[in-house]
C-alpha positions in Angstrom: 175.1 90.7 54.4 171.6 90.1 52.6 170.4 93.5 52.9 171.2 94.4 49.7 168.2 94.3 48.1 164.4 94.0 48.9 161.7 94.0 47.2 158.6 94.5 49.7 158.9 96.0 53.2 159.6 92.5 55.0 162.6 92.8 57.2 165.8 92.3 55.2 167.5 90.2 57.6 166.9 86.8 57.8 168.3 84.0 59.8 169.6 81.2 57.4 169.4 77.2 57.7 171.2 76.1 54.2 171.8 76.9 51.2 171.0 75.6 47.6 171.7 76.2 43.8 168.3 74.0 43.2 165.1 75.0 43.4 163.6 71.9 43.7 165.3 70.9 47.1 165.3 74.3 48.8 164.4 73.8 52.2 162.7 76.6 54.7 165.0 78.7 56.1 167.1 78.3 52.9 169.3 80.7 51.0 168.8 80.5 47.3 171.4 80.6 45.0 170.5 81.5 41.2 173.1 80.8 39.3 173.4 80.9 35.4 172.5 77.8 34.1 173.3 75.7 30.2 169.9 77.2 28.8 167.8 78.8 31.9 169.3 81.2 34.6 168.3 79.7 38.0 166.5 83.4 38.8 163.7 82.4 36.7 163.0 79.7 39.6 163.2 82.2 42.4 159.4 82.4 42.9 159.7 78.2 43.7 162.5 78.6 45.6 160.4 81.0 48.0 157.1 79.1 48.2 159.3 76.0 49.0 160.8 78.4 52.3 163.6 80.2 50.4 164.3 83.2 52.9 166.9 85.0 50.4 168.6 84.7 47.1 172.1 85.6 46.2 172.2 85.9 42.2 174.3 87.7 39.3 172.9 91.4 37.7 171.2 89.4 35.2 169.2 87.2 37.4 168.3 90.3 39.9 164.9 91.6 38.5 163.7 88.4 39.1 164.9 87.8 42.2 163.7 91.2 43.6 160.1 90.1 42.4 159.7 87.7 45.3 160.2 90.5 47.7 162.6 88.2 49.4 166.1 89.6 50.7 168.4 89.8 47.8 172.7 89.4 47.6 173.8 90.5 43.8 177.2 89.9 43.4 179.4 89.5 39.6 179.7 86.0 40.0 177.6 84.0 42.6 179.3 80.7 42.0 183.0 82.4 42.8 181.7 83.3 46.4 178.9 80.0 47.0 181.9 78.1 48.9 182.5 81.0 51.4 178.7 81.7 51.7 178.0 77.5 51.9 180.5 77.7 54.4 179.5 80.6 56.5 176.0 79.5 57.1 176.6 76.2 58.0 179.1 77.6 60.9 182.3 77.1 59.0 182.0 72.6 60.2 185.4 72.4 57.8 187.4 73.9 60.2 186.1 71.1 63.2 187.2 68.2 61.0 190.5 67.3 59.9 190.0 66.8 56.1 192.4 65.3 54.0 192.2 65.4 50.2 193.0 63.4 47.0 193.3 64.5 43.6 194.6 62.6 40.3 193.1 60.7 37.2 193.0 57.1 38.5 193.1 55.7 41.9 191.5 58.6 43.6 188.1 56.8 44.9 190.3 53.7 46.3 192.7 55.8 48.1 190.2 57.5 50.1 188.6 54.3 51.3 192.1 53.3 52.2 192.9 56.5 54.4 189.7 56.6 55.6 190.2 53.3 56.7 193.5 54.3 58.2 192.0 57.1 60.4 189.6 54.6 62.0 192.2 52.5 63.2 194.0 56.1 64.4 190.2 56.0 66.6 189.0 58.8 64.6 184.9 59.2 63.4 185.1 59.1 59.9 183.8 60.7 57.3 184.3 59.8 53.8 183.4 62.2 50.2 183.4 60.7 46.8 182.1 59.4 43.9 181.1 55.5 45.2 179.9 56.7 48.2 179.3 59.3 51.4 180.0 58.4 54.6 179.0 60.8 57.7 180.1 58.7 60.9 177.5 55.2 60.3 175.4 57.2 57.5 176.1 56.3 54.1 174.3 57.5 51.0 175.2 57.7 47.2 176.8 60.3 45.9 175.8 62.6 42.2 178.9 64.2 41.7 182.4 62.9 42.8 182.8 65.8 44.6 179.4 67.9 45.6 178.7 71.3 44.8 179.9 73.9 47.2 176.4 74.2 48.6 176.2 70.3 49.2 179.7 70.1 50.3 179.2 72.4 53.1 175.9 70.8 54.1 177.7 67.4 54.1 180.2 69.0 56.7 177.7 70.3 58.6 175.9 66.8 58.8 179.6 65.0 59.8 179.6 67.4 62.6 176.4 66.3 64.0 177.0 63.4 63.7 180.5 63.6 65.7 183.4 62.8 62.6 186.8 64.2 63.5 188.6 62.9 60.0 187.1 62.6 57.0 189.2 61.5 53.1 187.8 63.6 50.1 188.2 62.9 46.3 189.0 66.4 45.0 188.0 66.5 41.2 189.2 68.6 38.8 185.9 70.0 37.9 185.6 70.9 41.4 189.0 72.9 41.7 188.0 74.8 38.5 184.7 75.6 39.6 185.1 76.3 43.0 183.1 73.5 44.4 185.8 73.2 46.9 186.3 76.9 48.1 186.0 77.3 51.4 187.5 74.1 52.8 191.1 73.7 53.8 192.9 70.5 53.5 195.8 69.4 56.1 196.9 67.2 53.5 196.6 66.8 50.3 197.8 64.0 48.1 198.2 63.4 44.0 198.1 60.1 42.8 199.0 59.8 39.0 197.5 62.2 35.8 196.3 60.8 32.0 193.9 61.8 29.5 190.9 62.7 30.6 187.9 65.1 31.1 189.1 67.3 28.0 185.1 67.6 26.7 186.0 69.8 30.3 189.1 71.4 29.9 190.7 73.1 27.4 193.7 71.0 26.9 195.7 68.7 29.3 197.6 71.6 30.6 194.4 73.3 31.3 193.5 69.7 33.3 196.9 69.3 35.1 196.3 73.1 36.2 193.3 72.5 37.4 194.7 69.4 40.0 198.0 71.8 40.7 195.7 74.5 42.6 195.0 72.0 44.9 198.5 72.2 46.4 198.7 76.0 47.4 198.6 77.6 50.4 195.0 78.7 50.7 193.7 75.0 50.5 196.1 72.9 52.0 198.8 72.7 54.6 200.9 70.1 53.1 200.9 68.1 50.0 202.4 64.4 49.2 203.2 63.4 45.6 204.0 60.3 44.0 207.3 60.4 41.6 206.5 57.5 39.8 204.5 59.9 37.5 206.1 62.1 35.9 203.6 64.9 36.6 203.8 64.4 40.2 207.3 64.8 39.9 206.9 68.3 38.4 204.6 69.0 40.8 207.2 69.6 43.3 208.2 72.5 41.1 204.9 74.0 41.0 203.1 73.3 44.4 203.5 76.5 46.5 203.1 74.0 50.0 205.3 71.7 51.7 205.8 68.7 49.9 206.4 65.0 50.8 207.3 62.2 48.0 206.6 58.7 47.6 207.5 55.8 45.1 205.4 52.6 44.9 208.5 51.2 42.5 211.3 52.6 45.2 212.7 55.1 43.4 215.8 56.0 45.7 215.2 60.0 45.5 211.5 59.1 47.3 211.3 60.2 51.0 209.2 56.7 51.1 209.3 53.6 49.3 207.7 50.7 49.2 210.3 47.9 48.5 210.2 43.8 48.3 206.9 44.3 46.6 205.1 40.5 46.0 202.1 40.5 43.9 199.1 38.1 44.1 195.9 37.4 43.0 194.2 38.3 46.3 196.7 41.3 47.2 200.3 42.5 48.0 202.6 42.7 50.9 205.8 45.1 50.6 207.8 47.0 52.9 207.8 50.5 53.4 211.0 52.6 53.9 210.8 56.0 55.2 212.4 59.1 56.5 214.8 58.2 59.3 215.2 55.3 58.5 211.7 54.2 59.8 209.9 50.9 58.3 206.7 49.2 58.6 205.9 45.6 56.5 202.5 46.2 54.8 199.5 44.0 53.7 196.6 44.6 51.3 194.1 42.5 49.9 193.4 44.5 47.2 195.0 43.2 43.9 197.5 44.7 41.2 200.6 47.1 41.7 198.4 50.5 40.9 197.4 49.0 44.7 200.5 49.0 46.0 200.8 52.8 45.0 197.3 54.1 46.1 198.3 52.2 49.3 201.0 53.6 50.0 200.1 57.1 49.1 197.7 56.3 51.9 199.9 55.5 53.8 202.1 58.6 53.4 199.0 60.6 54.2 197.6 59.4 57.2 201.9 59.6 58.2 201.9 63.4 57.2 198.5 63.7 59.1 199.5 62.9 62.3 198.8 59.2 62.6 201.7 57.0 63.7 202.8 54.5 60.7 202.4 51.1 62.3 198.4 52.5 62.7 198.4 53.7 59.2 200.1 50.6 58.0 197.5 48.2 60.1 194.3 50.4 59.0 195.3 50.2 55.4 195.7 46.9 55.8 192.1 46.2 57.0 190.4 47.2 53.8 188.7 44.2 51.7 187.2 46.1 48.7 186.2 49.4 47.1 182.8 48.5 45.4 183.2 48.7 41.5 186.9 48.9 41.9 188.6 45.1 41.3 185.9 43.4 42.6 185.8 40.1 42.0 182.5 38.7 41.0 183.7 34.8 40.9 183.5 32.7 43.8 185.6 29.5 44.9 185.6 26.7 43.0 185.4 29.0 39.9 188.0 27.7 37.1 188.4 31.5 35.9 188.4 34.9 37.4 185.5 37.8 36.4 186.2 41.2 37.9 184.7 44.2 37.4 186.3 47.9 37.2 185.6 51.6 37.4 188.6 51.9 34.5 187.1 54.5 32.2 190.1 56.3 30.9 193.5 54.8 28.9 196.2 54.9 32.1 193.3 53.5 33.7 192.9 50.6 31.5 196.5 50.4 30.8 197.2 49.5 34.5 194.1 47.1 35.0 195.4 44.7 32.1 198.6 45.0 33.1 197.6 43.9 36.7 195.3 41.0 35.9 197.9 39.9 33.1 199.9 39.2 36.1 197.4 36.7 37.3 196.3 35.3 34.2 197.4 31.4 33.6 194.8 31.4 30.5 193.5 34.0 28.4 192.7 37.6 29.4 189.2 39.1 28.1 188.0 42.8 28.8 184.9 44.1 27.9 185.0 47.7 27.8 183.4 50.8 25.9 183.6 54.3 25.9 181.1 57.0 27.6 179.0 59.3 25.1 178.5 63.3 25.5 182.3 62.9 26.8 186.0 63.2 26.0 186.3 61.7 22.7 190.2 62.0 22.3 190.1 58.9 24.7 188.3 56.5 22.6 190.6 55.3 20.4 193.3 55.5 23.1 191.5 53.0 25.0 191.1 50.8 22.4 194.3 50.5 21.2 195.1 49.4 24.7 192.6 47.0 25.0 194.3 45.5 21.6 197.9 45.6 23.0 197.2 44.6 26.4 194.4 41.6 25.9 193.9 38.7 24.4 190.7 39.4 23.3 188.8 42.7 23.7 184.8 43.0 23.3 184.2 46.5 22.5 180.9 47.6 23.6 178.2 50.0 24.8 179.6 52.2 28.4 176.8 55.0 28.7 176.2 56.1 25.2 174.3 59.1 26.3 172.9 61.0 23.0 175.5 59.6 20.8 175.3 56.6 18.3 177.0 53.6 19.9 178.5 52.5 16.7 180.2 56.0 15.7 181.7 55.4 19.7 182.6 51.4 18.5 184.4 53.0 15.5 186.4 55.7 17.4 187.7 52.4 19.6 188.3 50.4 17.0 190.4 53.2 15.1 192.9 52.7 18.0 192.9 49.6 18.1 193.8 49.3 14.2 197.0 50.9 15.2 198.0 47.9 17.0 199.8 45.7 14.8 197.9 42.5 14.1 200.8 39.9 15.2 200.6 41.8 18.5 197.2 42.6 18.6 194.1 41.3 20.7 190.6 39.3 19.0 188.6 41.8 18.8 184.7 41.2 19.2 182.2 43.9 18.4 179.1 43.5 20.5 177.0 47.0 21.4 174.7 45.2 23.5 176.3 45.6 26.8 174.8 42.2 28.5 175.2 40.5 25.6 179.0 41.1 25.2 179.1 40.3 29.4 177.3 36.9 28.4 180.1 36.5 25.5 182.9 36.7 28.2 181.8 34.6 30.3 180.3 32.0 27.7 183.9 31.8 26.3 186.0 31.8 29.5 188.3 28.6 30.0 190.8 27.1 33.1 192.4 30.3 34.2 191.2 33.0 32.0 190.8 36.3 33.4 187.8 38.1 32.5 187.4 41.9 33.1 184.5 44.2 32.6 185.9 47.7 32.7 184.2 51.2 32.3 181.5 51.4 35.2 182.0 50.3 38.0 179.6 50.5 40.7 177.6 52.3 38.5 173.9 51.0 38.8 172.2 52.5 35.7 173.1 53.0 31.8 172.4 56.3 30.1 170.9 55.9 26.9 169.3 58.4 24.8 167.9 60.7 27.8 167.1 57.4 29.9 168.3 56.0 32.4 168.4 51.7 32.1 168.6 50.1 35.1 172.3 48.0 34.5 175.1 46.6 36.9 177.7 45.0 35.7 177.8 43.0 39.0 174.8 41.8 38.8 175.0 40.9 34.8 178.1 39.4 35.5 176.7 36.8 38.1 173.7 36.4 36.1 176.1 35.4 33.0 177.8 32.9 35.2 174.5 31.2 36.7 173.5 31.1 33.3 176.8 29.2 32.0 176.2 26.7 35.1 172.9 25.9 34.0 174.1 25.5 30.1 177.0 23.2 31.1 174.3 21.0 33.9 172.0 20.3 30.6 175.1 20.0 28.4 
């Protein structure tokens, strides 16, 4: 296969280790892929790549001059990135294919439901294995990830160190950015599951349709076996009619045409239990302690799943039920004996704030805060979206600094507060302008009575803000409990 192209009279053949698209972490024994980059093609780096123990490259016509330079092996295909997965996979010994891999696409939810199956699969006695954007888990290894879901190259690598380290069953997020560029080719899921779809990622795509298109190729035959959809969204509904695999439905608010439902749902503050109703006539009584009824759904999507993969439901139900937390995803920050509730959430994106508020408003005996802002360098369309239902949904909304990135916070502050504007004002939220990030945390908190409900929304478990080429050290976690030892110490002296 690499003996396309040589430059020097070294044998052509060469036994590949990995692969990599970066020359900085090429490894020896590693194939190099150059790949057309923003500004710089990736061939300009191939001379790196082979001090570093690059033993071939695989680049486009334009990048093959350079390439053939090093007097390395060379692959020169049209488009390097359309074949990386199969290559990833094929040098790595296809590891995919030794793990049962189960994938889960959609705009919000995506992150928590893979913790939940994965958490399902352990109690089925699998070794897991766990891909997304909070964390990696390869058996007991965990590490953080850099994409939500890693570049073909990685990917495959990843599988390969699941193997070794003896996984059987592992729960992917499956990004739209990774079905459009590929970063997924070459593994096959035996199920695949869609959770909801809103507005986001469009600084990516085209339009939405170019976005729901993207999560659709998921559900065809040459990278999944079966897929399960939830109908309480109306484009997982629709994709029954465009999926081209077998597909299994579910409905967290028992719609009667669901093959599952989940039914006598009760909501608390520290979880749910309902029942599910399947096929059959087959029923399980469920538990989570994870809060809201967006829960409910990404549990029992989860559910459905592990079901659909083989795992009986009383084990699906019973591993489900064993997960505490997702870190950055409703995770409360207050401890007993607190007189209000602080929580902090990944929501980044308007059904994803939509659905927090309307959770936590459940909950709320006093006022309900949220601090939120809106990313820079990124989908702007969602700005004032966000903000308008921060207005509608809160009783008071601190808009302020997410990860600004090159962009003026205030022109980002102005986008949200243009949404918010369209909120009438007998209807609509206090709204507090603070762009300092801490500061506006500090606000919350400082303000927060007997039963309020505070929520800082946006990042997450996120441990750094991006500002202006920088990177700033900031968790909201860790600001959060800092603003409440802070208020402690105010009211001791008061």
């Amino acid at each position: 296969m690499l003996d396309a192209d040589s430059g020097s009279s070294r044998s052509p053949h060469a036994a590949l280790t990995g692969v990599t698209i970066d020359s900085r972490e090429v490894r020896r024994g590693d194939l190099y892929v150059a790949l057309r980059g923003g500004q710089v093609h990736g061939a300009r780096f191939s001379a790196q790549a082979m001090a570093a123990g690059a033993v071939a490259v695989l680049t486009d016509p334009e990048g093959r001059a350079e390439a053939v330079a090093t007097g390395l092996p060379v692959l020169v295909v049209p488009d390097p990135r359309a074949v990386l997965g199969q290559v990833a996979s094929w040098v790595y010994g296809r590891p995919a294919q030794e793990i049962q891999v189960l994938g889960v696409t959609g705009t919000s939810g995506k992150s928590t439901t893979t913790f939940l199956i994965e958490a399902g699969l352990r109690a089925a006695g699998h070794v897991t294995g766990l891909v997304g954007g909070v964390e990696i888990h390869a058996g007991e290894v965990r590490f953080e990830p850099r994409l939500t879901t890693p570049e073909a190259s990685d990917l495959h690598g990843l599988f390969a160190l699941m193997r070794e380290r003896g996984v059987t069953a592992a729960a992917m997020e499956v990004s739209s950015h990774a079905l459009a560029l590929g970063r997924v080719d070459g593994v096959f899921y035996d199920v695949a599951l869609f959770t909801n779809l809103s507005q986001d990622h469009l600084d990516f795509h085209k339009d939405f349709d170019d976005y729901y298109a993207a999560k659709v190729r998921l559900f065809q035959p040459e990278l999944c076996r079966t897929g399960v959809t939830n109908l309480d969204d109306p484009h997982g509904r629709e994709l029954l009619g465009r999926a081209k695999v077998p597909m299994t439905t579910f409905s967290a608010l028992g719609d009667p045409g669901a093959a599952w439902r989940a039914v006598d749902t009760r909501l608390g503050a520290d979880g749910s239990t309902f029942r599910v109703l399947g096929p059959g006539g087959v029923e399980a009584d469920a538990q989570i302690s994870l809060p809201g009824p967006f829960n409910v759904a990404n549990a029992l999507g989860a559910i459905v799943t592990l079901v659909e993969a083989g795992v009986p439901l009383q084990t699906a139900v019973h591993g489900v039920g064993t997960l505490t937390g997702v870190p950055g995803r409703m995770e409360r920050v207050t401890a007993a004996g607190d007189d209000f509730q602080a929580v902090v959430d990944y929501s980044h994106k308007p059904g994803a704030v939509e659905s927090v508020l309307r959770s936590l408003r459940e909950v709320t005996a006093g006022t309900l805060t949220v601090v939120l802002g809106c990313g820079g360098d990124r989908d702007t369309g969602k700005r004032p979206l966000m903000g308008e239902a921060a207005a509608r949904l809160a009783d008071v909304a601190i808009f302020t600094s997410d990860n600004p990135r090159s962009e003026d916070p205030l022109d980002i502050l102005a986008a949200m507060m243009e949404g918010a504007l369209r909120v009438p004002r007998h209807d609509r939220a206090h709204v507090i302008i603070e762009p300092d990030r801490a500061d506006a945390i500090s606000l919350a908190i400082g303000r927060a009575g007997r039963g309020d409900v505070i929520v800082v929304a946006g990042k997450g478990h996120e441990q750094g803000q991006y500002v202006s080429g920088e990177v700033i050290p900031f968790d909201d976690r860790e600001v959060v409990a800092a603003a409440i030892d802070a208020r402690k110490e105010s009211r001791k002296h008061a």
